[in-house]
PDB file of N, CA, C and O in Angstrom, chain B, residues numbered from 101:
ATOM      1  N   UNK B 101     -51.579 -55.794  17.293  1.00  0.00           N
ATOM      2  CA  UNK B 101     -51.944 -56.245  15.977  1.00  0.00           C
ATOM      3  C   UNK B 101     -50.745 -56.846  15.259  1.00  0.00           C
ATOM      4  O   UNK B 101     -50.851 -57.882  14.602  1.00  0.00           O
ATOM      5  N   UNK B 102     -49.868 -56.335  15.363  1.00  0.00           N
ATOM      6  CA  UNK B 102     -47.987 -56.551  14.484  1.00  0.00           C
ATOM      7  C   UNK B 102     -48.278 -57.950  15.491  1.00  0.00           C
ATOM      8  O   UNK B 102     -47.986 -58.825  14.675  1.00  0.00           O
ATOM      9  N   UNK B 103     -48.611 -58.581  16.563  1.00  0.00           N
ATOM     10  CA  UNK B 103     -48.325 -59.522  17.181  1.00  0.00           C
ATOM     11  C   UNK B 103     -48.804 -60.498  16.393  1.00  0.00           C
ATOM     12  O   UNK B 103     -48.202 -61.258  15.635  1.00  0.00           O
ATOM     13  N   UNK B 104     -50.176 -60.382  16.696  1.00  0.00           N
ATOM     14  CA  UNK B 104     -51.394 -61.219  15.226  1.00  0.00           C
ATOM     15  C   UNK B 104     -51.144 -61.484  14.041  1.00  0.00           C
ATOM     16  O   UNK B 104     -51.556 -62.523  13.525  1.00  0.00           O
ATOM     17  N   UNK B 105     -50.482 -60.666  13.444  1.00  0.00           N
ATOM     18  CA  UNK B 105     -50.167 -60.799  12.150  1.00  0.00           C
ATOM     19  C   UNK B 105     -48.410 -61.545  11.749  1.00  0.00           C
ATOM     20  O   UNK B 105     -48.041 -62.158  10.748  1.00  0.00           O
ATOM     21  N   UNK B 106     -47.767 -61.213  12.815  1.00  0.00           N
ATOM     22  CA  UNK B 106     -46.744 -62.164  12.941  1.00  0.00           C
ATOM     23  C   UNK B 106     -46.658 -63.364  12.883  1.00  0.00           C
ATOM     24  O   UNK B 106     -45.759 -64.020  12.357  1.00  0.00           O
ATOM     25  N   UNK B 107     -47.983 -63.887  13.650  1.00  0.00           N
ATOM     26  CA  UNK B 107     -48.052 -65.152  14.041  1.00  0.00           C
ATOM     27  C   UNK B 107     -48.943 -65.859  12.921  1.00  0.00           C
ATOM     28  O   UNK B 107     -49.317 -67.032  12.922  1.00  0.00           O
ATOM     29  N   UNK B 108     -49.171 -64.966  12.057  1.00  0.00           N
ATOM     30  CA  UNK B 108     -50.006 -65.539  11.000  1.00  0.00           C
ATOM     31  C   UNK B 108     -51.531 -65.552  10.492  1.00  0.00           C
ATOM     32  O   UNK B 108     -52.193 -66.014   9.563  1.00  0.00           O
ATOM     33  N   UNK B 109     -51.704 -64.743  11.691  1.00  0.00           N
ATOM     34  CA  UNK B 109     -53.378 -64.315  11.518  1.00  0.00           C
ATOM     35  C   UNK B 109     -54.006 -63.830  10.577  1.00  0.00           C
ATOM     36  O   UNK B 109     -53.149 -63.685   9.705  1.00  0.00           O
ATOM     37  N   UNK B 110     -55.420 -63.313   9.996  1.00  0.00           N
ATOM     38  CA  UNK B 110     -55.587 -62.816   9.137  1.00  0.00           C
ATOM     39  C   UNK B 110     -56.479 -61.685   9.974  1.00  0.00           C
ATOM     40  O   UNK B 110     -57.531 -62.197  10.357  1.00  0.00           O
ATOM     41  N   UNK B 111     -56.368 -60.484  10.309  1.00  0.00           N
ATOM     42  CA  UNK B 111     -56.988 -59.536  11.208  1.00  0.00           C
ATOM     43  C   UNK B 111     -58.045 -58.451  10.196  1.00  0.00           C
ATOM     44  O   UNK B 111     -57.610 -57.455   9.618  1.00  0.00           O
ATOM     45  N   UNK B 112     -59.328 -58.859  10.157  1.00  0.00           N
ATOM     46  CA  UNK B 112     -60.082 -57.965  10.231  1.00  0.00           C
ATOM     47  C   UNK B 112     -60.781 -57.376  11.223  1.00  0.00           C
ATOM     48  O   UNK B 112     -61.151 -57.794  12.320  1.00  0.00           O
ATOM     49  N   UNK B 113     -60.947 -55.988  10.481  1.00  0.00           N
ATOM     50  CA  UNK B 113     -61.667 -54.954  11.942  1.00  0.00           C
ATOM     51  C   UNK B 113     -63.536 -55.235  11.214  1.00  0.00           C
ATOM     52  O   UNK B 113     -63.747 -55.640  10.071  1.00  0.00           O
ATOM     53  N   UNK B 114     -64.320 -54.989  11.947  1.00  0.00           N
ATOM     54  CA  UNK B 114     -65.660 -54.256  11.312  1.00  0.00           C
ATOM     55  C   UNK B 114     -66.137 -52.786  11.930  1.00  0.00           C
ATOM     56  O   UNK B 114     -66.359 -52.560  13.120  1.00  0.00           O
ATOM     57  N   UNK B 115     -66.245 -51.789  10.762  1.00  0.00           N
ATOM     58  CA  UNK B 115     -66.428 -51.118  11.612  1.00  0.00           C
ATOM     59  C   UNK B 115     -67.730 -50.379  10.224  1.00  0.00           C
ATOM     60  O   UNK B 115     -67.680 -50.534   9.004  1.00  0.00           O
ATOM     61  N   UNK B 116     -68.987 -49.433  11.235  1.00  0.00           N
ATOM     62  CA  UNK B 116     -70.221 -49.575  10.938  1.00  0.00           C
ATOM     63  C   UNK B 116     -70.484 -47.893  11.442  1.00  0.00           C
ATOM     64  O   UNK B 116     -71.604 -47.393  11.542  1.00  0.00           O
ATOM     65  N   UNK B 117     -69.370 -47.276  11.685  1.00  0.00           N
ATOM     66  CA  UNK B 117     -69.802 -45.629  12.147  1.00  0.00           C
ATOM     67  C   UNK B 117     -68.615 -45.072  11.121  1.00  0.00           C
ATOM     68  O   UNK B 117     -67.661 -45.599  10.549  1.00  0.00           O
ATOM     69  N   UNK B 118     -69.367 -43.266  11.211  1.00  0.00           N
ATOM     70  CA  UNK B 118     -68.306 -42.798   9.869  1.00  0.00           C
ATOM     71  C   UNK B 118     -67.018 -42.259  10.950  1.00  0.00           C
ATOM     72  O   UNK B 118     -67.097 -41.894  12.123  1.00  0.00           O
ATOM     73  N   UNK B 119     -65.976 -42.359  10.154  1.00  0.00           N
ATOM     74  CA  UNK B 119     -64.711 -41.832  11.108  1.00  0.00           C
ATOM     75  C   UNK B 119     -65.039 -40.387  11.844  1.00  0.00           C
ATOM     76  O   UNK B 119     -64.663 -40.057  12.968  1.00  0.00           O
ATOM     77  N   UNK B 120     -65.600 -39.842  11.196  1.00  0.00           N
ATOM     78  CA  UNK B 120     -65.600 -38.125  11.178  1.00  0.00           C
ATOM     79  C   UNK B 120     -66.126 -38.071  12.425  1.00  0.00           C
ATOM     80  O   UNK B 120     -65.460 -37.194  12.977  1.00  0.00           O
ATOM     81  N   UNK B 121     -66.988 -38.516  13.266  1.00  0.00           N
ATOM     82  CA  UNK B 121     -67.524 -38.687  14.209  1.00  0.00           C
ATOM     83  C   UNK B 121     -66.914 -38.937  15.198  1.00  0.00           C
ATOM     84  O   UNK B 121     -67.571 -38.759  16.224  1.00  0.00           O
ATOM     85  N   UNK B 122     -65.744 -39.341  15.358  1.00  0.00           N
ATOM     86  CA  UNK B 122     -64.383 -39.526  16.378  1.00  0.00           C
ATOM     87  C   UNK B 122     -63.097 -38.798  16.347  1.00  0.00           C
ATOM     88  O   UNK B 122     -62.251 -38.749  15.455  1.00  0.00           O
ATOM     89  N   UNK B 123     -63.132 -38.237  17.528  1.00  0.00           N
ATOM     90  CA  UNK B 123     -62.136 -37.433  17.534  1.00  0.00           C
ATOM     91  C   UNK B 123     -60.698 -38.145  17.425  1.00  0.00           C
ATOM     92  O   UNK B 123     -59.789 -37.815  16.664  1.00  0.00           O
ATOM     93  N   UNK B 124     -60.696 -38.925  18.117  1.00  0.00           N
ATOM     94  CA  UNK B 124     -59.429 -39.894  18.337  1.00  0.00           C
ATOM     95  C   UNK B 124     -58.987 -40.237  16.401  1.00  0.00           C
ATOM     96  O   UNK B 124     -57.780 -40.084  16.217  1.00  0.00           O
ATOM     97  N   UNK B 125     -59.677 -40.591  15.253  1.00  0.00           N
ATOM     98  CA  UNK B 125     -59.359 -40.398  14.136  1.00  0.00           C
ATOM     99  C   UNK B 125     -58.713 -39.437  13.584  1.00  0.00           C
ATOM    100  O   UNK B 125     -57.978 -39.755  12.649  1.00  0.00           O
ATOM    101  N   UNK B 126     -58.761 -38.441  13.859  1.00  0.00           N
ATOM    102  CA  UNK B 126     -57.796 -37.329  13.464  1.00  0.00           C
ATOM    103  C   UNK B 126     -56.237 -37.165  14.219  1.00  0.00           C
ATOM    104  O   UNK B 126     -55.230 -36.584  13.815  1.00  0.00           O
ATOM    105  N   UNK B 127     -56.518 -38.000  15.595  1.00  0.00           N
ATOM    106  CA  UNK B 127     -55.168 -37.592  16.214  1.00  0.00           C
ATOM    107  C   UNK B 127     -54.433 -39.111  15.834  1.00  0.00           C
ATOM    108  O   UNK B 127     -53.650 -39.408  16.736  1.00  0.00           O
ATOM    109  N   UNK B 128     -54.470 -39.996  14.901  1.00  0.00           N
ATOM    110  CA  UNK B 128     -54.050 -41.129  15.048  1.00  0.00           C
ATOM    111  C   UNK B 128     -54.391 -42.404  15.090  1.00  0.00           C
ATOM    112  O   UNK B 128     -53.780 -43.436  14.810  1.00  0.00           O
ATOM    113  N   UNK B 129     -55.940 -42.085  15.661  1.00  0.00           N
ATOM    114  CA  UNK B 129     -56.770 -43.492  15.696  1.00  0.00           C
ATOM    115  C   UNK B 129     -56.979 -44.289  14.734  1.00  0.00           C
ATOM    116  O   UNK B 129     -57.356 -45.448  14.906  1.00  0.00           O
ATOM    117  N   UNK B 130     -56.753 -43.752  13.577  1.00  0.00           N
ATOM    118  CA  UNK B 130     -56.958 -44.560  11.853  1.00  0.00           C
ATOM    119  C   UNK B 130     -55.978 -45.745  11.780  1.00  0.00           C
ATOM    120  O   UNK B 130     -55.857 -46.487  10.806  1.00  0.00           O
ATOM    121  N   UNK B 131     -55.178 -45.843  13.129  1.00  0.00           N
ATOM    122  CA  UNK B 131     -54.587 -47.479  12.496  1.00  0.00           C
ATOM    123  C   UNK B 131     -55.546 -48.602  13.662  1.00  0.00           C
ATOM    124  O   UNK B 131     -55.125 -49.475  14.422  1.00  0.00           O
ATOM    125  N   UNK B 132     -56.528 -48.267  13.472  1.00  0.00           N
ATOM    126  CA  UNK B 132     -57.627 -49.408  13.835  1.00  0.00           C
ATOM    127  C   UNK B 132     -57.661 -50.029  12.263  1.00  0.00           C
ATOM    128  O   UNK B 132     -57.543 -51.212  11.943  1.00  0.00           O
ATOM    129  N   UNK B 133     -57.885 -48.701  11.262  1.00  0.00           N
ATOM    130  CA  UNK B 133     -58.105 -49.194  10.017  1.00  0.00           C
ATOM    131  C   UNK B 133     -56.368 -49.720   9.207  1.00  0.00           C
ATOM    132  O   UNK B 133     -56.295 -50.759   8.551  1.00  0.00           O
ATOM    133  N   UNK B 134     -55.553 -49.108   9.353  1.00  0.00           N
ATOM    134  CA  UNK B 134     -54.351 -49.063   8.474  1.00  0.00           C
ATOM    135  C   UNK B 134     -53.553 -50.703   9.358  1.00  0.00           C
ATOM    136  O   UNK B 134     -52.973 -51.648   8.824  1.00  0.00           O
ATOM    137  N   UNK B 135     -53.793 -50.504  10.499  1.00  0.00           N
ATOM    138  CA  UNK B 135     -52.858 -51.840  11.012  1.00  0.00           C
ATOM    139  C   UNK B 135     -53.877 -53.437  10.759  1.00  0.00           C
ATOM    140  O   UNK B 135     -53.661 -54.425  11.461  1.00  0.00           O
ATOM    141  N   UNK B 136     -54.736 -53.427   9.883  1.00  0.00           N
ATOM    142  CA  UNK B 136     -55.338 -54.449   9.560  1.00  0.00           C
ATOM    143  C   UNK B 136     -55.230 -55.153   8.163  1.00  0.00           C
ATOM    144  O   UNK B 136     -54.829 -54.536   7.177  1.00  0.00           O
ATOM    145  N   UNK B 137     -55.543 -56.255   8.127  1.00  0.00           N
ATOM    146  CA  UNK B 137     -55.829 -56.746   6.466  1.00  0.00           C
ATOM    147  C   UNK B 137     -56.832 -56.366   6.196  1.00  0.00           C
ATOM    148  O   UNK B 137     -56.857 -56.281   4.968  1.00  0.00           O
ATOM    149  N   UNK B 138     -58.071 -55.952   6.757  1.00  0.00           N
ATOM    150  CA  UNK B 138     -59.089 -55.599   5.973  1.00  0.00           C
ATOM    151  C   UNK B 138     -60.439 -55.058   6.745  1.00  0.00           C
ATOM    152  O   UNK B 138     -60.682 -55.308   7.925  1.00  0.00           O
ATOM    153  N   UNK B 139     -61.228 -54.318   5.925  1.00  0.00           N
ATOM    154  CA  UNK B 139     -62.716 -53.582   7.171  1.00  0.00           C
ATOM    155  C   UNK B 139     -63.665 -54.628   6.366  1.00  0.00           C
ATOM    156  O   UNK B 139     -63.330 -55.259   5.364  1.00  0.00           O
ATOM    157  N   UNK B 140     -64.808 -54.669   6.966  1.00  0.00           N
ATOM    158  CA  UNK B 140     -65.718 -55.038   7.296  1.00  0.00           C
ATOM    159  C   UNK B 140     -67.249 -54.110   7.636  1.00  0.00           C
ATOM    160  O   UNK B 140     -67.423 -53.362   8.598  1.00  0.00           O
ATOM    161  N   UNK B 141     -67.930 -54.330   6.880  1.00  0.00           N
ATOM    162  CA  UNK B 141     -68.594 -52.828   7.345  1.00  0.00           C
ATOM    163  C   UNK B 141     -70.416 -53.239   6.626  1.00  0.00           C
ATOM    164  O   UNK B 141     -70.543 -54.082   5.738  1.00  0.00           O
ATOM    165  N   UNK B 142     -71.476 -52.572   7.138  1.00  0.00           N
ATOM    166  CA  UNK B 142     -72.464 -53.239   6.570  1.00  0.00           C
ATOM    167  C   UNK B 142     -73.426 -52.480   5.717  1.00  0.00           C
ATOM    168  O   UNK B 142     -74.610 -52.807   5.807  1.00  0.00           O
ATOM    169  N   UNK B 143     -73.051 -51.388   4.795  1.00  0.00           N
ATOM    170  CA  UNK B 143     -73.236 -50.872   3.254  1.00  0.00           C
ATOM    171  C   UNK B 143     -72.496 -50.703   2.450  1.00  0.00           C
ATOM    172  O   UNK B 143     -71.366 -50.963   2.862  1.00  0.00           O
ATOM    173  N   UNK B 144     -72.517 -50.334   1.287  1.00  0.00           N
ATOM    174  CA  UNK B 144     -71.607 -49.579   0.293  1.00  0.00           C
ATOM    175  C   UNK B 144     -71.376 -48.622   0.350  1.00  0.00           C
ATOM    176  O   UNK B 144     -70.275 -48.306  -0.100  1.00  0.00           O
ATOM    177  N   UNK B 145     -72.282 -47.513   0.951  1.00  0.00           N
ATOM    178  CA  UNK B 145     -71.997 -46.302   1.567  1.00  0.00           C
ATOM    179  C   UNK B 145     -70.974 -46.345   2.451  1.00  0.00           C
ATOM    180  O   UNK B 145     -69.973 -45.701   2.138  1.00  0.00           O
ATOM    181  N   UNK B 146     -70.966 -46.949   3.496  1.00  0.00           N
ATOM    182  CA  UNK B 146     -69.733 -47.107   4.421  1.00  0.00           C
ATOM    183  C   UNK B 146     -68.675 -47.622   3.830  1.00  0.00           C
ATOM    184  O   UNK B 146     -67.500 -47.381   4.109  1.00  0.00           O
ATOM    185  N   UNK B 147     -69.163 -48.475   2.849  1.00  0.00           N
ATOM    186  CA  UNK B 147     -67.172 -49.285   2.699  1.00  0.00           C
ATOM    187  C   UNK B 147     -66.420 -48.060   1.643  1.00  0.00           C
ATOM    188  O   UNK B 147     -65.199 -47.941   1.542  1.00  0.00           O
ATOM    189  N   UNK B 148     -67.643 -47.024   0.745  1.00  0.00           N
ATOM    190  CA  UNK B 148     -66.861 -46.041   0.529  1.00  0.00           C
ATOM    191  C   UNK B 148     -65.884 -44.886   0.919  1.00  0.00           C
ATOM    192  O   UNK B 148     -65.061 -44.263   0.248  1.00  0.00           O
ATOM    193  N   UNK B 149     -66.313 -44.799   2.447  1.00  0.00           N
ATOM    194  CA  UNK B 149     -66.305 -43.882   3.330  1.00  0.00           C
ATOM    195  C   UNK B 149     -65.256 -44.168   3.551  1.00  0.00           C
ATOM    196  O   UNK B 149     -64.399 -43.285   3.495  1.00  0.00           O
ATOM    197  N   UNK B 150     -64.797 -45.848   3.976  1.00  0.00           N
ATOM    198  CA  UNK B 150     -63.787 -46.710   4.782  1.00  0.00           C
ATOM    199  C   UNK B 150     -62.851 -46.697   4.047  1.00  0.00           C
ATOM    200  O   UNK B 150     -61.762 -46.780   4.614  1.00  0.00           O
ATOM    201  N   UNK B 151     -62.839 -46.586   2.418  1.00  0.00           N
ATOM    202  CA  UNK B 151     -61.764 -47.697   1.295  1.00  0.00           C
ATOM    203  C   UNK B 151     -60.522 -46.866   1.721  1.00  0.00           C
ATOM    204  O   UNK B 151     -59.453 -47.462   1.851  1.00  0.00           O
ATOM    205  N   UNK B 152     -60.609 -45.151   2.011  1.00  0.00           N
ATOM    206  CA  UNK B 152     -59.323 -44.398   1.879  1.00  0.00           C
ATOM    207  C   UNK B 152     -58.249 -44.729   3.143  1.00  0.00           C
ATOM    208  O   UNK B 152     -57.044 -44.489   3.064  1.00  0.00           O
ATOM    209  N   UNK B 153     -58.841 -45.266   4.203  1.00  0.00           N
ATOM    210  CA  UNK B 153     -58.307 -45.685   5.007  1.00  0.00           C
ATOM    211  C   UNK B 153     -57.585 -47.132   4.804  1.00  0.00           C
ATOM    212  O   UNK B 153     -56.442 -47.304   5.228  1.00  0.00           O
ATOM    213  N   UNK B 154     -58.205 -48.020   4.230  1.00  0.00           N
ATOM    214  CA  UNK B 154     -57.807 -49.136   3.846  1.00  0.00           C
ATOM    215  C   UNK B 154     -58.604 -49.968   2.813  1.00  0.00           C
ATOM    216  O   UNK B 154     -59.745 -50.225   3.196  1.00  0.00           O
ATOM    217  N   UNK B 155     -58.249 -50.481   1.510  1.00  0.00           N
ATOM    218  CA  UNK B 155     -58.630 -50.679   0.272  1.00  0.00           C
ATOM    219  C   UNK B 155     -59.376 -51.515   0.255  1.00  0.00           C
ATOM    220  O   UNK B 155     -60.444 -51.530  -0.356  1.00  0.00           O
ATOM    221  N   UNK B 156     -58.832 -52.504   1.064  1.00  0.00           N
ATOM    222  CA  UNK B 156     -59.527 -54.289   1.082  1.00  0.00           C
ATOM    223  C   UNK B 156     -60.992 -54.121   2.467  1.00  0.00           C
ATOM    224  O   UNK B 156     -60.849 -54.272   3.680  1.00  0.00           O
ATOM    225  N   UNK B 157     -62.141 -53.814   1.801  1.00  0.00           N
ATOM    226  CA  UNK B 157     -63.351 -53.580   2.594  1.00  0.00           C
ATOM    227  C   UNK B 157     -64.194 -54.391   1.618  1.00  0.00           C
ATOM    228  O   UNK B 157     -64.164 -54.325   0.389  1.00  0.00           O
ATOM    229  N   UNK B 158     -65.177 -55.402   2.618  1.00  0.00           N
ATOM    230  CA  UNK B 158     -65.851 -56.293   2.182  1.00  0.00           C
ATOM    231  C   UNK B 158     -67.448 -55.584   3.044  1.00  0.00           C
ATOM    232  O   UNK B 158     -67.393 -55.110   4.179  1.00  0.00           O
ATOM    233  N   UNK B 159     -68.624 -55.649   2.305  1.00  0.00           N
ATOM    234  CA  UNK B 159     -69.810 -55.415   3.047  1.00  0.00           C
ATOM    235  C   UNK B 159     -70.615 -56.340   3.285  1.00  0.00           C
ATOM    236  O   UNK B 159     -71.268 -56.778   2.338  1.00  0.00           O
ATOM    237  N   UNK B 160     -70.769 -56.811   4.407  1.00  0.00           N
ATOM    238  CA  UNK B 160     -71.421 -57.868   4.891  1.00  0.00           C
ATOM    239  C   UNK B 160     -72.898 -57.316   5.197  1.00  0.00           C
ATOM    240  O   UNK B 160     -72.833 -56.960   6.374  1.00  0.00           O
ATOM    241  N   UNK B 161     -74.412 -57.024   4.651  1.00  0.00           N
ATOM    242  CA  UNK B 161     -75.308 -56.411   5.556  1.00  0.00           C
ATOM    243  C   UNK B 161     -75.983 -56.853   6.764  1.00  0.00           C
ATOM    244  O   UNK B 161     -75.961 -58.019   7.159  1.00  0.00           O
ATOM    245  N   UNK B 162     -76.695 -55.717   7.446  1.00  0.00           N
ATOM    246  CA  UNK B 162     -76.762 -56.788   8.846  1.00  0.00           C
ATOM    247  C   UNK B 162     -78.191 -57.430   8.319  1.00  0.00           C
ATOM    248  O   UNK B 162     -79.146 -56.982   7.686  1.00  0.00           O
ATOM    249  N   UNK B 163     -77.750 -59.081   9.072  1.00  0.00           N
ATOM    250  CA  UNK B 163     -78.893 -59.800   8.613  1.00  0.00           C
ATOM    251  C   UNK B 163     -79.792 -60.848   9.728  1.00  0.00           C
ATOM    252  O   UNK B 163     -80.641 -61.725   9.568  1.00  0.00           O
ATOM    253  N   UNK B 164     -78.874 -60.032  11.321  1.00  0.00           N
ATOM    254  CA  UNK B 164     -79.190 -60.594  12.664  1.00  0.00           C
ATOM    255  C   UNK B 164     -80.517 -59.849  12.770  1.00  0.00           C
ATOM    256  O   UNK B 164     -80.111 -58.701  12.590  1.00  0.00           O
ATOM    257  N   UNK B 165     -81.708 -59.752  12.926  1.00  0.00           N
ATOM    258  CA  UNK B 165     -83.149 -59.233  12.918  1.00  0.00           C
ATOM    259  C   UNK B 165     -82.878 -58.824  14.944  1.00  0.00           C
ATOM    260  O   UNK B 165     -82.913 -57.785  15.604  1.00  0.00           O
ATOM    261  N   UNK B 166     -82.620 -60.313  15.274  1.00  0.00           N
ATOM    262  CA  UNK B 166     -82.895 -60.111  17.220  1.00  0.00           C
ATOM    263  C   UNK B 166     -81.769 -60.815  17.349  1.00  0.00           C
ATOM    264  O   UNK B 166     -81.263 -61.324  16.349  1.00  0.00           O
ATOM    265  N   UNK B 167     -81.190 -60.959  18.621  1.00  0.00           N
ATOM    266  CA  UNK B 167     -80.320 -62.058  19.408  1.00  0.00           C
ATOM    267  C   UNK B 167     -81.342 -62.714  20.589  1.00  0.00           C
ATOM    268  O   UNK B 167     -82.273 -62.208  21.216  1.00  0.00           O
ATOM    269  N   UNK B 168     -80.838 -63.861  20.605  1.00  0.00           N
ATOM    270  CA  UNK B 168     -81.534 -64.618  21.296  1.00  0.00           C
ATOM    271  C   UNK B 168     -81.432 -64.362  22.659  1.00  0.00           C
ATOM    272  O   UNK B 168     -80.374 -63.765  22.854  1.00  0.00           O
ATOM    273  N   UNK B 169     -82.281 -64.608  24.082  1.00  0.00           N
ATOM    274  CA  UNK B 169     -82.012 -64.320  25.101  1.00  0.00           C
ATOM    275  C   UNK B 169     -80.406 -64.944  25.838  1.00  0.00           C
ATOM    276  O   UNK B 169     -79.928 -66.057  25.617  1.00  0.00           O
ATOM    277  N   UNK B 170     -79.809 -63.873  26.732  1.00  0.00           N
ATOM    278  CA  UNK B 170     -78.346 -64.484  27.078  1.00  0.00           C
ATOM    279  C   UNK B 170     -78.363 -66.004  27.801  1.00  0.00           C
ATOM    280  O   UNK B 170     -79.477 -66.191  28.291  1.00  0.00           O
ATOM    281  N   UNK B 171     -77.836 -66.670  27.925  1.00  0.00           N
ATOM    282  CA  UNK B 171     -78.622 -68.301  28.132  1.00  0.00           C
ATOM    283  C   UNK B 171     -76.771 -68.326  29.302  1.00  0.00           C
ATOM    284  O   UNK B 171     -76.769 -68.651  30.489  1.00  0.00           O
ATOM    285  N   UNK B 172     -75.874 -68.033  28.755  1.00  0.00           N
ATOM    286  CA  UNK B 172     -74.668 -68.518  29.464  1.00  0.00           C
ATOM    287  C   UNK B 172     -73.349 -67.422  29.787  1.00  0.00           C
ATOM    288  O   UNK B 172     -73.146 -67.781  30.947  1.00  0.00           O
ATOM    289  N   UNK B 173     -72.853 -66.896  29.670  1.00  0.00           N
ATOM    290  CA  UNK B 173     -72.016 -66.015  30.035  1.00  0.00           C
ATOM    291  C   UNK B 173     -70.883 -66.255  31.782  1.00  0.00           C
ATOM    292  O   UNK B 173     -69.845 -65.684  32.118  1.00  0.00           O
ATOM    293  N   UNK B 174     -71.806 -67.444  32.575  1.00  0.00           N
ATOM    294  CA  UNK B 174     -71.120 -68.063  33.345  1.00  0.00           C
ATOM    295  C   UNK B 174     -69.693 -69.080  33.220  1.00  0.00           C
ATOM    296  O   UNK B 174     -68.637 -69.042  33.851  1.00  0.00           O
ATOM    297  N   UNK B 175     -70.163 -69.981  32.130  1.00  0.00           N
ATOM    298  CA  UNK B 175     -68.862 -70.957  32.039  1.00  0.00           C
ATOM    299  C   UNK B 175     -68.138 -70.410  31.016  1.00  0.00           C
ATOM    300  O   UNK B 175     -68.705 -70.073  29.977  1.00  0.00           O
ATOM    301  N   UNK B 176     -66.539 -70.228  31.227  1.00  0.00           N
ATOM    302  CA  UNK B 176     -65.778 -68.979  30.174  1.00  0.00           C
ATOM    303  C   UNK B 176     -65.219 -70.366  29.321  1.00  0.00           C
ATOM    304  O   UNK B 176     -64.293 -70.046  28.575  1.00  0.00           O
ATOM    305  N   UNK B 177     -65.619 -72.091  29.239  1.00  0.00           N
ATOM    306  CA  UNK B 177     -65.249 -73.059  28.475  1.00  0.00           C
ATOM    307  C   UNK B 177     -66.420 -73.212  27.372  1.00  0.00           C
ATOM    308  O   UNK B 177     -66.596 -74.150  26.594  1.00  0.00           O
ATOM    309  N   UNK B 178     -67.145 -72.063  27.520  1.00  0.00           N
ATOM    310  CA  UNK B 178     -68.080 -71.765  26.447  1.00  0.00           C
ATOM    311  C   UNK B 178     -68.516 -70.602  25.909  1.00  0.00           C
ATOM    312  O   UNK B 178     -69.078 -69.824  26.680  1.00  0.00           O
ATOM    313  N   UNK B 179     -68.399 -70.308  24.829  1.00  0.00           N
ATOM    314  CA  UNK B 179     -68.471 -68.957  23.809  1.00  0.00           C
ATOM    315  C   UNK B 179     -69.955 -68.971  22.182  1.00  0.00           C
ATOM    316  O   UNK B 179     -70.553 -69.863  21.580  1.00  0.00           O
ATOM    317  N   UNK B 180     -69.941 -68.078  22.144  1.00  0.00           N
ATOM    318  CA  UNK B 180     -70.663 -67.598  21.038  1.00  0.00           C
ATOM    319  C   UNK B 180     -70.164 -66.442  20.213  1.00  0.00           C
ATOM    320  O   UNK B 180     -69.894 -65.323  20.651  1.00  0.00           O
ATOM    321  N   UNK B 181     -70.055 -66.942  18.687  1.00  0.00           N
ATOM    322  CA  UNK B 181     -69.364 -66.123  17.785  1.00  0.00           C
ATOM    323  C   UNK B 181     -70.108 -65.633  17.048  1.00  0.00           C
ATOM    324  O   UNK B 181     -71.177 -66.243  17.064  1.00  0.00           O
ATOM    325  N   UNK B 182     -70.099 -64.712  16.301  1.00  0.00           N
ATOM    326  CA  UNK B 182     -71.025 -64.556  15.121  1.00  0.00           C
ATOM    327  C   UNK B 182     -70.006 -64.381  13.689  1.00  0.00           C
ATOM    328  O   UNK B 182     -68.776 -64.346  13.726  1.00  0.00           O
ATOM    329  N   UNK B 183     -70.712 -64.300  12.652  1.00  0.00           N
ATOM    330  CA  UNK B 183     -69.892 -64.607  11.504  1.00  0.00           C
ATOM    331  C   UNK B 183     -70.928 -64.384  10.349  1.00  0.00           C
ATOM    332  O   UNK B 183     -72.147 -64.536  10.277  1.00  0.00           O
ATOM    333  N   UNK B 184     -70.103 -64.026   9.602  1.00  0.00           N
ATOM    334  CA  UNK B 184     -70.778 -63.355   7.928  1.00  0.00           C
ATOM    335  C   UNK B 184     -70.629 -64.370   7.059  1.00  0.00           C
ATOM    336  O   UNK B 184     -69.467 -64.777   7.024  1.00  0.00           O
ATOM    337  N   UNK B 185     -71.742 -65.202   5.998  1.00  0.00           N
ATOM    338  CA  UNK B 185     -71.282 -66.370   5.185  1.00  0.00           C
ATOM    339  C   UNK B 185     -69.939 -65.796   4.291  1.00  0.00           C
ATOM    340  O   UNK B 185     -69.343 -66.549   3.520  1.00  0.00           O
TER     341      UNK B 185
END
């Protein structure tokens, strides 16, 4: 992440489960949240949950209903992103 952000990136995580639920969070795992610019998360309930870990949390809700059938995953000169307006 220190690499990413060196180089100028802007690194958000999303994350959509409560910490408490992972063990790895208590031993350290919280710089998923602390080594980022910002969470991402899809209620207000969650980005409350999230803020103590890191302040800058934006809630995007989910607004994907289905994904479409996988069509390509063969040619790696082609990708599919998804993205929050």
């Amino acid at each position: 992440m220190r690499m990413l952000t060196d180089a100028g990136y802007l690194v958000v995580t999303e994350f959509d489960d409560h910490p408490a639920h992972f063990k790895m969070m208590q031993q350290g795992g919280d710089m998923s949240f602390l080594g980022v610019h910002a969470l991402q998360t899809s209620t207000a309930a969650m980005a409350e949950i999230l803020r103590p870990y890191n302040p800058e949390v934006a809630v995007f809700p989910n607004a994907v209903v289905s994904l479409p059938d996988i069509r390509n995953f063969t040619d790696p000169r082609r990708s599919r992103c998804f993205s929050a307006p």
